[in-house]
N, C-alpha and C positions, 0 to 999 in steps of 0.2 A: 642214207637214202635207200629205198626199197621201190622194184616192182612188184607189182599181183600176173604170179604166174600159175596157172593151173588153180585156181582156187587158194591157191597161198603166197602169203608175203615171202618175196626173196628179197633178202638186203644186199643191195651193191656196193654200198660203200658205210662205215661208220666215221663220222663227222666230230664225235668229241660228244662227251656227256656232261651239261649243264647241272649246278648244285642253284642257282640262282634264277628268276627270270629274265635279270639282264644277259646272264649266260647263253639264256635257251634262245632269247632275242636276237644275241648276234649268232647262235649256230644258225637257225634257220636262215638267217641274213645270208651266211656262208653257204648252206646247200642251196638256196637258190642261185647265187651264182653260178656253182656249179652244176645245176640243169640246166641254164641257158644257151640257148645254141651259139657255138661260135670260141664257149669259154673251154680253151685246152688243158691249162693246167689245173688237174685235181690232185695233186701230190699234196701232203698236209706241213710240207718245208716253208717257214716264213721268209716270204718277200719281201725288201723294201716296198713301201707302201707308193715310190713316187712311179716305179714299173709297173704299178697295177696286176700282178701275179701274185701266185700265194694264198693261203689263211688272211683271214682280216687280223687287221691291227688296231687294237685301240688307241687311239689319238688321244683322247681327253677323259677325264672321272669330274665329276662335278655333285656335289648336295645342294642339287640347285634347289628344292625344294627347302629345304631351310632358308637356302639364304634371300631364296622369292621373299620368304615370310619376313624375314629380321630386315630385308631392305625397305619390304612395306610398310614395316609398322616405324621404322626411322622417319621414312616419308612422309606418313599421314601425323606423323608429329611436329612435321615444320620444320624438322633439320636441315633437309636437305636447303632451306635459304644460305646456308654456311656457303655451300658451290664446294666444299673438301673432301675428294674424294678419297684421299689417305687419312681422312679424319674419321671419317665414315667408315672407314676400313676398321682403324683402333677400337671403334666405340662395339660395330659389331661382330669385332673377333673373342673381343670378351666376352661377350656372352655366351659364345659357343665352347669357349675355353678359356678362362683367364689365366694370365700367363704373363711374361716380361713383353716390352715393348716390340724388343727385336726378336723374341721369342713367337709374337705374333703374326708371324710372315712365316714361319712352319705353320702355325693354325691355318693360315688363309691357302698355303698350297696343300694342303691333305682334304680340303674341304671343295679344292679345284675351281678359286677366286682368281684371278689374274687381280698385281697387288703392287702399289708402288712400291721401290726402294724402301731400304732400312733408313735412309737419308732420308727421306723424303719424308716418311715416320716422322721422323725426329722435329723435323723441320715444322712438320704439323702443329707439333707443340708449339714450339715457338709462335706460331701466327694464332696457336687459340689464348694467347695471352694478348698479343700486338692486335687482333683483331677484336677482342672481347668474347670470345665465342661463349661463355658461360653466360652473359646478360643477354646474348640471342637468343641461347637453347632455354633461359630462363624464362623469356619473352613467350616463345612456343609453348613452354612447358601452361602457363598461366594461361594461355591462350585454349588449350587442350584440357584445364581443369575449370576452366570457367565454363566449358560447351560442354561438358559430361557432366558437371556434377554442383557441389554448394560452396564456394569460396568466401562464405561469412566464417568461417570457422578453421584455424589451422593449428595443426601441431606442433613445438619445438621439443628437441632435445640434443643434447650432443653425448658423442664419444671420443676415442684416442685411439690414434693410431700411433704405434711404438715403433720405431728403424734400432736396428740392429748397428747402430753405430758407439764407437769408443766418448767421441766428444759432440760437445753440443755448440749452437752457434745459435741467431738471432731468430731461429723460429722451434729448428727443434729443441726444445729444454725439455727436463725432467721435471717431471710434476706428478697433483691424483692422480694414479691411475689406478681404475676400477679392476682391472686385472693383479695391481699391486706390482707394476712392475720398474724398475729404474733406470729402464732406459730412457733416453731422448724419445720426447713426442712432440706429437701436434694435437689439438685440441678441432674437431670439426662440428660445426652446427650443423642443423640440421630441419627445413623446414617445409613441412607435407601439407597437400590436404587432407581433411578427415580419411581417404580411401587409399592413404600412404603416398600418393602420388607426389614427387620431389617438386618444390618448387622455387629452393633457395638452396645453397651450401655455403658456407665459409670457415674461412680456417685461420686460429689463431695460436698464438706460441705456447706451449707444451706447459708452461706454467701459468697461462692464463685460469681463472677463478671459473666455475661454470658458470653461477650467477653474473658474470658482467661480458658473458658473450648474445643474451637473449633480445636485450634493446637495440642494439647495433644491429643484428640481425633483420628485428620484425621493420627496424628503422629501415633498411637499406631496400630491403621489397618495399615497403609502401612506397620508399620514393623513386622507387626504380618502375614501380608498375603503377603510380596514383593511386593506390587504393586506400579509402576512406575506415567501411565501417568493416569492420573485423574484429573475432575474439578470438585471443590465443589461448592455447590448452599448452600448460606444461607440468613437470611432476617436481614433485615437493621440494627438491633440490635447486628451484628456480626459485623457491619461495624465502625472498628478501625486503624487509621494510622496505628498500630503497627500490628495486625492481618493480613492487608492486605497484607505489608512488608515481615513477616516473612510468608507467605505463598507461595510469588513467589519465593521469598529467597532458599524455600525448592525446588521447582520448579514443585509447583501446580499449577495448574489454579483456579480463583473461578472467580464467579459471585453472587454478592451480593446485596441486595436490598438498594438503595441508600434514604435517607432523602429529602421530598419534599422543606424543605429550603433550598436544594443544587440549586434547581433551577433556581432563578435567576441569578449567579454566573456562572454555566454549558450552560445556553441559554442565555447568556450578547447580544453576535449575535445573534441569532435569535429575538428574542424581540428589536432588534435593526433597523433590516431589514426589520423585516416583522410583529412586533407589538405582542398582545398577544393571538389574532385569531390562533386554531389549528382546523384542519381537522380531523374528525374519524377518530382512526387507524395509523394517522401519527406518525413515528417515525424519531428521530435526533439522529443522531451516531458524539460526539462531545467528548469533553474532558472534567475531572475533575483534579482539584489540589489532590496530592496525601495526602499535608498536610492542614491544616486551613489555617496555617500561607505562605503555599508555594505562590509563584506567577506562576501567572496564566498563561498558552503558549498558550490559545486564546483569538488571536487578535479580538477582535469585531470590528475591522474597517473594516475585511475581510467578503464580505457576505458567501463566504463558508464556512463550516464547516470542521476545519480538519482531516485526516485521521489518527488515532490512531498510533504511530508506538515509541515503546519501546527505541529504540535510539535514535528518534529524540524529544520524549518529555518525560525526565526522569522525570520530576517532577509531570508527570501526568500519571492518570490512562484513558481506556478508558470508558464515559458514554454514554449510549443508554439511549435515553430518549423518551415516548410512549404516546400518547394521546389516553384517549377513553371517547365519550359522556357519555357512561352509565356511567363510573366513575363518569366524572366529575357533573352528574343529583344528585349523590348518595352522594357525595362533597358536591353538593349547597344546601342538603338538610340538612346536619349534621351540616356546617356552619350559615342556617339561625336558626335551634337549638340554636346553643352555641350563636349567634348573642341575640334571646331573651333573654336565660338566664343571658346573658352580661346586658342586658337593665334593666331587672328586679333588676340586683344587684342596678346598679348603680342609678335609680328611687327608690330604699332603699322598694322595692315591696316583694323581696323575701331576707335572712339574709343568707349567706353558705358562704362557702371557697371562694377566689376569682376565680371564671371560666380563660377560656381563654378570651381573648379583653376586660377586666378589666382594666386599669392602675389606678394608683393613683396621681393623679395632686392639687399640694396643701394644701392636705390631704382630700382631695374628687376622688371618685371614678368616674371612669370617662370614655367611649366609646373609644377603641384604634382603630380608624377608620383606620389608617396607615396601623395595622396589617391586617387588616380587608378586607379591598381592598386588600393588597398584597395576603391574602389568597384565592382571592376567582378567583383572577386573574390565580393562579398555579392551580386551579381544573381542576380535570382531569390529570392530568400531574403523570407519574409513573416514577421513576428512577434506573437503576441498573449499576452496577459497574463490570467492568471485566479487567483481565489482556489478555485476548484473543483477537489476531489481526481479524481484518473484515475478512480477506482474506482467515482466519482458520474458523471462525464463523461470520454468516451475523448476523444481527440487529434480525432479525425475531427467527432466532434460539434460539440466546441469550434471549429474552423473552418470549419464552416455553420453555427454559431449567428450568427456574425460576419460572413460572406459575409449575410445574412437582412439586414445592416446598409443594402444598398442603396435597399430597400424604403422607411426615412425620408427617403434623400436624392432618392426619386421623388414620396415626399410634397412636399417640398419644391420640387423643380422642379414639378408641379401645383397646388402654392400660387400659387407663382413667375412661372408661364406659364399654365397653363391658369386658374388662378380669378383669377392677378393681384391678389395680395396687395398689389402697390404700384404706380401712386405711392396715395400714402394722402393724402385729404382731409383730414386732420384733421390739427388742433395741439397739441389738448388730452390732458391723460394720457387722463382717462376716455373720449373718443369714438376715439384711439389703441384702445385695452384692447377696446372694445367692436366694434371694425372686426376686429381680432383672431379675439373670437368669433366673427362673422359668417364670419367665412374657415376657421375651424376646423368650425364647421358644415355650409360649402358644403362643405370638404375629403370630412368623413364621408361625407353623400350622393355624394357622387359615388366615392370608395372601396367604398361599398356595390353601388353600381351597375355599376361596373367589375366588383366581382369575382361580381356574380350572373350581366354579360352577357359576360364576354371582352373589351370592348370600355370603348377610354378615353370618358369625358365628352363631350368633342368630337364621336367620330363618333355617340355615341347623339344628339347636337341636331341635330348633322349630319343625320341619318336621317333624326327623327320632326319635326323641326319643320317642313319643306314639309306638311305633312299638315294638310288644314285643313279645321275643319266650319265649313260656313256658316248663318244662319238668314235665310231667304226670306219676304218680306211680300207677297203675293198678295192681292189680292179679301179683305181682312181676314184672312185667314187665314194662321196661321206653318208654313215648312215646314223641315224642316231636310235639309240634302244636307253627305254628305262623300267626300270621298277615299279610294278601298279603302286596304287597309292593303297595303304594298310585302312581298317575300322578308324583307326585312332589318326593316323596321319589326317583320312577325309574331316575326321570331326572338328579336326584343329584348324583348316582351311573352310570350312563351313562357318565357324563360329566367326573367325573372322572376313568372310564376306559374304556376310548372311542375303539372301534374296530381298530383293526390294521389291515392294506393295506397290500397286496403284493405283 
């Protein structure tokens, strides 16, 4: 505090030097007490706060500014019809930090949430299994990607999540795992809109097939939300006579990513007519056998290509087949890899598993130049598989409906990494199941929030959560001081309540 004496500041008293603006908020909070008439004690000893003497006292820290954000976008997704407020708690403490369950109630006090019991947690789980919470939030979710965006068109794919346990029991078992690993898993689907947005999960035992998780799946949304006409997009590893069968059967559409050894077989003609020279960009809209064993209804003696048509050729599906240089640069560079490591085997240079273009001749190992050339021939060459006529879907479509396929496997790595779906606490099916939901939940919000601000999950906590109101206990009285809001904080609460037109 200072007077102006004589033309110059005298300071009377110093108050304490602020490094923050919440700092500098509550000194002046404090010197003006201490100017007001009446108020005696200016000594800078702290007071109980309920004697009203003394320095103020902060009462409370809060990031309310984040948690305004993560409450409202649960909100405007329909969650809140749950009525759970400790459910509501788990879904959005993960996102701010993911962490164990009970681990979650240190997130919610450092972010200064008032937060039910660890029990009470717990308990949560239980009723999002006895209540269904996952067919509500799934409810929302479809409700949410039906008013934003295109739900003729959706995603599957799955991953594995591994537990770190000794033995296995009736869900977790050892099975693929794409990481190559032997522990106990589970097996999780996984089903978006084109924009990644979750709108199914499920989870099956650790040795389930990936092909015979896809039916069940696209089955249990249609009959859980009546949806009719819909095409699924999955990638080559979906792609099974029997999958595909029973999918038109139902009377879906899909389009699925085909096997680069279908190729020679699918462009017999073409390579026939016109050799194994492709142009940038080129695509062939041609046929595939529906089974291995099926024969084949292109003729390669015809240089056209035929035009797809469900009753004139039942034993085939339609294939669209795509040439791109950069693939195929990105091919010949993976190929002359595996090409040395082939060399080195077989020159008895390096000792490992047998690579690809290995064979064994004689009982010597030996350069499969066959395969070799054949593969380097089909570089570049992309294939996908649909039951949808040209005439419904052009060539170009069908290969960005499928390119759109990326968008689950971002879901997935932001399950994966950013919300950290695993390790998983639990051993049981139902708190398994129910940990599930809670990740398919945090998933939504935070896809919602992504796509309102530009901006992934991380850096919006990143942002907003330094931002902190405080509440100041003064002379009995509460004050409250916060932190302006930053460039970057305003932008993120702009985007999401952008101005309404009139």
């Amino acid at each position: 505090m200072a007077q102006r004496r004589g033309g110059r500041d005298v300071v009377l008293e110093h108050v304490g030097t602020a490094r923050t603006p919440a700092e500098l908020a509550l000194l002046m909070v404090t010197a003006r007490e201490r100017l007001h008439l009446g108020q005696e004690a200016l000594d800078l000893t702290v007071a109980s706060p309920e004697h009203g003497g003394g320095a103020g006292v902060i009462t409370s820290k809060s990031c309310a500014v984040l948690w305004n954000v993560l409450t409202s976008g649960y909100t405007r997704l329909g969650f809140d019809v749950l009525g759970d407020e400790a459910f509501a708690q788990l879904v959005l403490a993960r996102l701010v930090e993911p962490t164990s369950k009970a681990d979650s109630l240190r997130v919610l006090d450092e972010i200064g949430v008032p937060h039910a019991s660890l029990r009470t947690m717990f308990r949560a789980l239980g009723r999002a299994q006895e209540r269904d919470y996952r067919g509500q939030i799934a409810t929302a979710c479809l409700a949410h990607a039906t008013a934003h965006g295109d739900l003729t068109l959706v995603l599957y794919d799955v991953t594995t999540l591994y537990f770190e346990a000794e033995y296995e029991d009736d869900l977790r078992k050892v099975g693929f795992s794409k990481e190559r690993r032997v522990d106990p898993q589970i097996v999780v689907g996984f089903l978006v809109d084109r924009a990644g947005f979750p709108l199914e999960i499920t989870c099956w035992q650790g040795n389930k097939a990936e092909t015979a998780t896809i039916l069940p799946t696209v089955k249990a949304f249609q009959e859980r939300h009546g949806v009719a006409d819909l095409v699924v997009v999955a990638d080559a590893g979906m792609l099974s006579a029997s999958n595909l069968k029973a999918l038109d059967k139902a009377g879906m559409r899909f389009i699925v990513g085909s096997r680069q050894t279908k190729a020679p077989a699918d462009l017999e003609s073409h390579f026939r007519w016109h050799g194994d020279a492709f142009t940038d960009g080129q695509v062939i809209d041609t046929l595939t056998p529906r089974h291995a064993n099926a024969t084949g209804e292109n003729d390669p003696t015809h240089k056209s290509e035929p035009v797809w048509d469900p009753q004139q050729h039942p034993k085939s599906w339609r294939a669209v087949w795509a040439y791109s240089a950069k693939r195929a640069a990105r091919d010949g560079r993976t190929l002359t890899a595996q090409e040395n490591r082939a060399k080195a085997v077989v020159a008895g240079e390096k000792a490992t598993r047998v690579p690809r273009f290995v064979k064994t001749k004689a009982g010597t190992a030996v350069l499969d130049e066959t395969a070799l050339t054949r593969a380097r021939r089909l570089a570049g060459l992309k294939g996908y598989v649909t039951n949808i006529p040209a005439a419904v879907m052009p060539a170009s479509e069908v290969l960005g409906s499928y390119h759109d396929l990326w968008q689950v496997e971002a879901s997935f790595r932001m399950s994966k990494s950013d919300l950290r779906a695993r390790p998983i606490f639990h051993h049981k099916r139902d708190a398994i199941e129910a940990h599930l939901t809670v990740v398919m939940a945090a998933l939504a919000v935070a896809r919602h929030l992504q796509a309102a601000t530009g901006l992934s999950i991380k850096k919006i906590v990143r942002t907003l959560r330094p931002l902190q109101q405080i509440t100041v206990h003064i002379a009995g009285h509460e004050h409250t001081a916060a932190d302006p809001l930053t460039p970057q904080a305003q932008a993120i609460l702009d985007a999401l309540n952008p101005p309404t037109t009139k």
